[in-house]
C-alpha positions in Angstrom: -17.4 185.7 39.0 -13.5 185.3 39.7 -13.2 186.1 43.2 -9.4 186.1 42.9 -8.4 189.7 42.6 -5.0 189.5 41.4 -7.0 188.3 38.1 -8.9 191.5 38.1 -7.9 194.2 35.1 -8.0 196.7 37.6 -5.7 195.1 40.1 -3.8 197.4 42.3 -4.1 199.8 38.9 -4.0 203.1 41.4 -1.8 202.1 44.5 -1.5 204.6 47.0 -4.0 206.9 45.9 -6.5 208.3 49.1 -10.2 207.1 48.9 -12.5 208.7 51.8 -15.3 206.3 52.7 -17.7 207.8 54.9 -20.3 204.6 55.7 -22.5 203.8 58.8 -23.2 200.1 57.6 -20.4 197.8 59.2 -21.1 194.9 56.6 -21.0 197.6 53.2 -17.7 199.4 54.8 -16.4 196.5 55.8 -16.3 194.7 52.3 -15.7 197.8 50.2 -13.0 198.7 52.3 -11.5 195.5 51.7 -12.3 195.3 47.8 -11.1 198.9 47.1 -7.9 198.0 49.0 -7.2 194.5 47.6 -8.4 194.7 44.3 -7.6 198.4 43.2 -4.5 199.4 45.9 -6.1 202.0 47.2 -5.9 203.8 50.9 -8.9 203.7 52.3 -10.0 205.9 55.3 -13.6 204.9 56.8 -15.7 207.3 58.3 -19.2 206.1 60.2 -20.7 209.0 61.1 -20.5 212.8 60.1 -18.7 213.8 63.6 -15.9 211.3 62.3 -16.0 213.2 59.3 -15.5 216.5 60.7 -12.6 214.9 62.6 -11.2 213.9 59.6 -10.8 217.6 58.6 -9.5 219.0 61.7 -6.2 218.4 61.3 -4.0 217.9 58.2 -6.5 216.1 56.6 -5.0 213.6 53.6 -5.6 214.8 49.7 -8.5 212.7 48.8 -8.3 211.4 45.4 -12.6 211.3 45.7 -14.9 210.1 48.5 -17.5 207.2 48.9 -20.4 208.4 50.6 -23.8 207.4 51.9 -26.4 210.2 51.8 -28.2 209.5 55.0 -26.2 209.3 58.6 -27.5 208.9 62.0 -26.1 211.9 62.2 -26.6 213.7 59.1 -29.7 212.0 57.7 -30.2 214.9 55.2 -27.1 215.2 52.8 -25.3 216.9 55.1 -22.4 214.4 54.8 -22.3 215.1 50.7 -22.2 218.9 51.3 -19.3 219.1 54.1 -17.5 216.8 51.2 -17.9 219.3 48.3 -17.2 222.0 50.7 -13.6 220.5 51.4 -12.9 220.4 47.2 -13.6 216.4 47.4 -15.4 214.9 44.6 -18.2 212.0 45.5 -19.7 209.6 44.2 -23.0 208.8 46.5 -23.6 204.8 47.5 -26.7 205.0 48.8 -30.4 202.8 49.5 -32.6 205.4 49.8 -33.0 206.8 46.4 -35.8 208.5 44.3 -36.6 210.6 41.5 -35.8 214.1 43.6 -32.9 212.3 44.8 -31.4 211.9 41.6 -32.2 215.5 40.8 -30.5 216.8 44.2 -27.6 215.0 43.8 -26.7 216.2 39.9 -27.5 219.2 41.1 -24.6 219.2 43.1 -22.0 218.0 40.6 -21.7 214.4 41.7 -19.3 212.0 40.0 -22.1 209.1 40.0 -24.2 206.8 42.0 -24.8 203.5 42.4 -28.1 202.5 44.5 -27.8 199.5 47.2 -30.5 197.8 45.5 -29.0 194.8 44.7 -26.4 191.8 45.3 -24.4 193.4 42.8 -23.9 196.9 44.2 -20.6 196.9 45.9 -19.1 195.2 42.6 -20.8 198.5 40.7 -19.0 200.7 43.1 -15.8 199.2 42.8 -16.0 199.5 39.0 -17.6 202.9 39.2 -14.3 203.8 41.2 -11.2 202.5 38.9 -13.5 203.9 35.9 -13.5 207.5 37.3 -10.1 207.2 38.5 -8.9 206.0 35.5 -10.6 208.6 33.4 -8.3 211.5 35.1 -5.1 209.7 32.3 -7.8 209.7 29.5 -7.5 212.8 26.7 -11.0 213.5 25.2 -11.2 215.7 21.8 -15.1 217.7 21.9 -16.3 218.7 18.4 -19.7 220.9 18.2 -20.2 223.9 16.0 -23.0 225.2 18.2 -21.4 227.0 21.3 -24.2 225.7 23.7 -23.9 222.4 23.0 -20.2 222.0 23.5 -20.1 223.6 26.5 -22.4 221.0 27.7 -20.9 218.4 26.5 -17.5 219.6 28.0 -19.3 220.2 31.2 -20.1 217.3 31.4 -17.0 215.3 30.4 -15.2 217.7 32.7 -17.3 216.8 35.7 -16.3 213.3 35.1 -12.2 214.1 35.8 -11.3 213.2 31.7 -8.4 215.7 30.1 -10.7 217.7 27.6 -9.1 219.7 24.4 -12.7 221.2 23.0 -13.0 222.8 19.0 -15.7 223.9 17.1 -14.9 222.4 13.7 -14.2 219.2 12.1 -10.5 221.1 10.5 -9.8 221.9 14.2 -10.4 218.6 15.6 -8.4 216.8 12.6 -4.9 219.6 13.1 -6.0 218.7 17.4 -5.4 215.1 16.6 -2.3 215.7 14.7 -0.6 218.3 17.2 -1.8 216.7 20.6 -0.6 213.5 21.5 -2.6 210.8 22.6 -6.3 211.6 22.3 -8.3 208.7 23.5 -11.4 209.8 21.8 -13.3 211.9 19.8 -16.9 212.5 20.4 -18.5 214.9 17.9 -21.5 216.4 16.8 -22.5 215.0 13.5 -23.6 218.3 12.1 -20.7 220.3 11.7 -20.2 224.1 10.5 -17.5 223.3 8.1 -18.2 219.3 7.1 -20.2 216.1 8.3 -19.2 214.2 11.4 -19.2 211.3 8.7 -16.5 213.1 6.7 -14.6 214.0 10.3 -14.8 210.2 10.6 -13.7 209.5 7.4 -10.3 211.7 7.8 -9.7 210.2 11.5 -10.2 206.4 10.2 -7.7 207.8 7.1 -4.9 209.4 9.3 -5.1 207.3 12.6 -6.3 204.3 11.9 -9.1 202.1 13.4 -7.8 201.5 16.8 -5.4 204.8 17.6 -8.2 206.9 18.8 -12.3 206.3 19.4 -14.9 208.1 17.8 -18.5 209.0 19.6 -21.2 210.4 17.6 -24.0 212.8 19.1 -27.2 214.0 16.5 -30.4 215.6 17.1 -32.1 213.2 14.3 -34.6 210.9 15.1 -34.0 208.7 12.0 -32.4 205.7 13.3 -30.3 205.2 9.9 -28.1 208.5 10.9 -26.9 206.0 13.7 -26.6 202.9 11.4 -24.8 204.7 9.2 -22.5 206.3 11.6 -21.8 202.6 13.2 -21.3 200.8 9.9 -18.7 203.6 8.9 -16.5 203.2 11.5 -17.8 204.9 14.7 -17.4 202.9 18.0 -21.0 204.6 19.4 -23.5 207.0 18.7 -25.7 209.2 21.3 -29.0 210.8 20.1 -29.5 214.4 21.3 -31.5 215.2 24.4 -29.8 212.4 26.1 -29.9 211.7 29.7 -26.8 212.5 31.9 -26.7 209.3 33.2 -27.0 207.7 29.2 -24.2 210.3 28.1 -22.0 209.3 31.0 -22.3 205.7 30.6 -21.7 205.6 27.0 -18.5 207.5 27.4 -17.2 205.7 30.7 -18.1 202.6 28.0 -16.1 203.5 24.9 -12.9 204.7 27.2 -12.8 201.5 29.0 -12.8 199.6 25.9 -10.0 201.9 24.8 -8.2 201.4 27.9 -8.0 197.4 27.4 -7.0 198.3 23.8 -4.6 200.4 24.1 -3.2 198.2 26.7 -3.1 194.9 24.1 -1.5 197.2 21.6 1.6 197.7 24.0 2.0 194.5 24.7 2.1 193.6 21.2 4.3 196.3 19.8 7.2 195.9 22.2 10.0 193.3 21.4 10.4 190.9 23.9 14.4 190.8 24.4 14.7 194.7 24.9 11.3 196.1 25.8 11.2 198.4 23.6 8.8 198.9 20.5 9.4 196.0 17.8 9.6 196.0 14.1 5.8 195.5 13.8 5.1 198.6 15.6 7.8 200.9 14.1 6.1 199.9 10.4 2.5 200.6 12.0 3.9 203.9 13.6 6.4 205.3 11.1 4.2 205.6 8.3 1.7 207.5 10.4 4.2 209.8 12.1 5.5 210.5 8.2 2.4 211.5 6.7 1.6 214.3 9.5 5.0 215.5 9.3 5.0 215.9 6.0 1.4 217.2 6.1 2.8 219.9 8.7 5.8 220.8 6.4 7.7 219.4 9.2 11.3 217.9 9.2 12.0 214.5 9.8 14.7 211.7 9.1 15.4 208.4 9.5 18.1 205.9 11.1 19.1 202.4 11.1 21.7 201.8 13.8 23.6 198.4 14.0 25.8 196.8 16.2 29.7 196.2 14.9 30.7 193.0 15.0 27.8 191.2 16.4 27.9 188.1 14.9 31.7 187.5 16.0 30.7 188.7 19.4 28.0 186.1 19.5 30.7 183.4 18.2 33.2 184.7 20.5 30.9 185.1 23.7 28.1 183.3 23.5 24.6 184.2 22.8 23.6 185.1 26.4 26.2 187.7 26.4 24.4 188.9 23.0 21.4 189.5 24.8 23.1 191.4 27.0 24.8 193.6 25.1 21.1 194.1 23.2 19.7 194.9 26.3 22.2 196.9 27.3 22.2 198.9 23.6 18.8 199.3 24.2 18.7 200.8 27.7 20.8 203.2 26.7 19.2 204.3 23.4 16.0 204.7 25.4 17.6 206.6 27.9 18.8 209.1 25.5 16.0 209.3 22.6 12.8 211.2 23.4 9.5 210.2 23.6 8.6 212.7 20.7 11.1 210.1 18.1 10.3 206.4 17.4 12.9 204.2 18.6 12.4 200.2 17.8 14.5 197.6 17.3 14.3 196.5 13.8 15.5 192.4 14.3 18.7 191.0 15.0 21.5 193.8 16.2 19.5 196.4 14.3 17.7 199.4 15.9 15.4 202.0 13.7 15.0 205.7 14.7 12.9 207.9 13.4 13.6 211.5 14.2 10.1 213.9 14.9 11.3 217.6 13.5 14.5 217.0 12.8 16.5 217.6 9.7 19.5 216.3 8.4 22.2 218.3 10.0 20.5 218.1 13.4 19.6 214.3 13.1 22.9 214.0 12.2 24.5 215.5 15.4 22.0 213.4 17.6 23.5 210.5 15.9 26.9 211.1 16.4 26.5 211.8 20.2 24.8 208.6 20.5 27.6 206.8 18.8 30.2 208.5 21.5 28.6 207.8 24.2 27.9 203.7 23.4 32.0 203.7 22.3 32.7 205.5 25.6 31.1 203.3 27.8 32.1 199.3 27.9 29.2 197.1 28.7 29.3 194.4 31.6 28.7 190.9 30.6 29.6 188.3 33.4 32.4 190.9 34.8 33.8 191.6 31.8 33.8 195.2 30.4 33.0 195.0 26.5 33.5 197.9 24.4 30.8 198.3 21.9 30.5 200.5 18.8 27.9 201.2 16.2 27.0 202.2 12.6 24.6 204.6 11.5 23.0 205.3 8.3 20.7 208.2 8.1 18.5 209.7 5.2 16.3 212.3 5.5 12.4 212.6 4.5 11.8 215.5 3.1 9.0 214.0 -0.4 6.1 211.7 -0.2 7.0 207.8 -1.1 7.2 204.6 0.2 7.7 204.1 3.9 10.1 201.3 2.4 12.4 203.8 0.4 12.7 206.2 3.6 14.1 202.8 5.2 16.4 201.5 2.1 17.7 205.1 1.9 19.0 204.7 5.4 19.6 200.9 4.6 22.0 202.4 2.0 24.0 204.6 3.9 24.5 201.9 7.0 26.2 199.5 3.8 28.5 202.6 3.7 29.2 203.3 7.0 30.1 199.5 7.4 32.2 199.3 4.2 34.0 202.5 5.5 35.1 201.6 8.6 32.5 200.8 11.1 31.8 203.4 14.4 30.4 206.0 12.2 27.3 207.9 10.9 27.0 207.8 7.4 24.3 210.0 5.4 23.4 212.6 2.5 26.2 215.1 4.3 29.0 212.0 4.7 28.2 211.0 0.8 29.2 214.5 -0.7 31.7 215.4 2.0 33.6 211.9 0.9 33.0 212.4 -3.0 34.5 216.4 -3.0 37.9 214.4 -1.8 
């Protein structure tokens, strides 16, 4: 094991967030204390007995993000410590040595977040993992699928109980227009049988629209035939849970596939953003616009498409210098990421070129947002080394309004930057600009 901690994934992931340890061991407090702090950034107030805990409380106590508590205290030998807690609207998760079968009963009773047991060398590395996953689930969007009402309010139960953002349906049609309308669900986790079709058909349609990698699917049946979770695996799922489960199984599985999604997801941004300007990179606007298209258009929603370009960039770069290139770039971006929303694409294509794709927007409004990005980059120079450079740009725009290629959407706006260019530069050049010129 690494026992660096700046090498840890989880390193300093939730800085400044409030973690109450209430602990009577000196040698456990002592080294979680330390390993929640260092490795995880947390603040960490240590309680030894229950009178400190009540102290705690008397006053303006701090918001607790969740507490760390033993079960048995000199002074409160008999969960008392684990009730005050609850009482003050505090979520635990128990670390304790004396454990048992009623134990674990009495505690999920109460609506605990987990436990670990101090069985083994190993513990206090199992807490500190069982802490960044439940704080990390709180920024983790899971979509619940069950056509039988009992069921899926079990499930959301609990999901809920283990602080992950929850969007529950009933049917695989729901779940599919979910995933479409919400943005970023983490993961599915639906009953395979279904009122209106299979979880292997829900599956199908998610793997279709999204992707391997955009969103994980978990599979729940009450069959016993252990094909049903070959089958589900082989098509595409990322796990499978067999109905009764245990609530320690269920949660396990789920903390599981949203870890893994976590790291994923967190790969996939490094690799989709472009290294000069930070911002997404051709790779990921190809990956992404496709995608966005096809639910648009699925929606009967608007939606266009830009290429912006940089005037004059190659006699800049001859006249400058490269460095000041990249700073104009840099700059260029900055301020296109200042102004577009996170509901449009924004990437930069290669070279001085940029690609927008606009989320509900026709031509006439895409249009306007164009323009007003063009003003504003004329109307404000750009420092490089002291000296105030005035910078304009060229848009071509097409709209998307028919299914075809991603590539024609792209060489239709392709067509209209050649335009812009050849009439003048510092202008938007679309549809609108084509018939407005040829009625002259």
């Amino acid at each position: 094991m690494d026992s660096n901690p700046q090498r840890g994934p989880a390193f300093l992931r939730h800085t400044g967030q409030k973690v109450l340890l209430v602990e009577d061991s000196r040698m456990f407090s002592t080294a979680l204390k330390y390993r929640l702090e260092k490795e995880l950034g947390l603040d960490v107030t240590h309680c030894s007995s229950m009178a400190a805990v009540r102290t705690i409380f008397q006053g303006d106590a701090p918001e607790f993000a969740l507490a760390v508590l033993d079960l048995n205290l000199p002074d409160a030998p008999n969960c008392e410590a684990l009730d005050y807690v609850i009482s003050k609207g505090i979520a635990p998760l128990v670390f304790t040595g004396s454990f048992s079968d009623a134990t674990r009963d009495q505690i999920l009773a109460k609506n605990v977040l987990d436990y670990v047991v101090k069985d083994n060398p190993a513990a206090i590395q199992q807490l500190v993992l069982a802490v960044d996953r439940i704080l990390t689930s709180g920024k983790t969007q899971v979509l619940v699928v069950d056509s039988d009402p009992e069921s899926l309010e079990k499930q959301v139960s609990l999901i809920a109980k283990q602080r992950f953002q929850i969007i529950a349906v009933d049917t695989g049609a729901a779940a599919l227009e979910a995933l479409d309308s919400h943005g970023g669900i983490d993961m599915v986790v639906c009953d395979i049988a279904l009122s209106d079709m299979s979880g292997f058909d829900l599956l199908s349609e998610i793997r279709k629209r999204h992707g391997d990698d955009a969103v994980r699917v978990v599979g729940l049946a009450q069959s016993e035939d252990r094909m049903v979770a070959a089958r589900f695996l082989r098509a595409g799922g990322d796990e499978y849970i067999q109905k009764p489960f245990l609530i320690e199984e269920f949660n396990s599985r789920i903390f599981h596939v949203a870890a893994i999604q976590k790291r994923v997801q967190t790969l996939h941004r490094i690799a989709a953003r472009d290294y000069l300007t930070d911002i997404y990179n051709r790779r990921y606007f190809f990956e992404a616009g496709p995608r966005l298209v096809e639910q648009a258009l699925r929606r009967g929603e608007l939606m266009s498409i830009a290429i912006l370009d940089i005037d004059h960039f190659k006699r800049l770069n001859d006249t400058y210098g490269h460095e000041v290139g990249d700073v104009v770039l840099k700059a260029i971006a900055r301020r296109l990421k200042h102004r577009v929303s996170d509901r449009h694409l924004l990437a930069r294509l290669g070279g001085e070129e940029f690609g927008l794709i606009f989320n509900g927007l026709g031509l006439d409004e895409a249009l306007d947002y164009c323009e007003r990005l063009r003003e504003e980059i004329a109307a404000q120079p750009i420092d490089a080394d002291g000296e105030p450079l005035t910078i304009t740009v060229s848009v071509g725009l097409a709209v998307i309004s028919d299914r075809e290629t991603f590539d024609n959407y792209l060489n239709a706006a392709d067509q209209f930057l050649y335009m812009a260019k050849h009439a003048g530069r510092n202008r938007v050049f679309s549809e609108l600009s084509l018939m407005k010129a040829l009625a002259s």
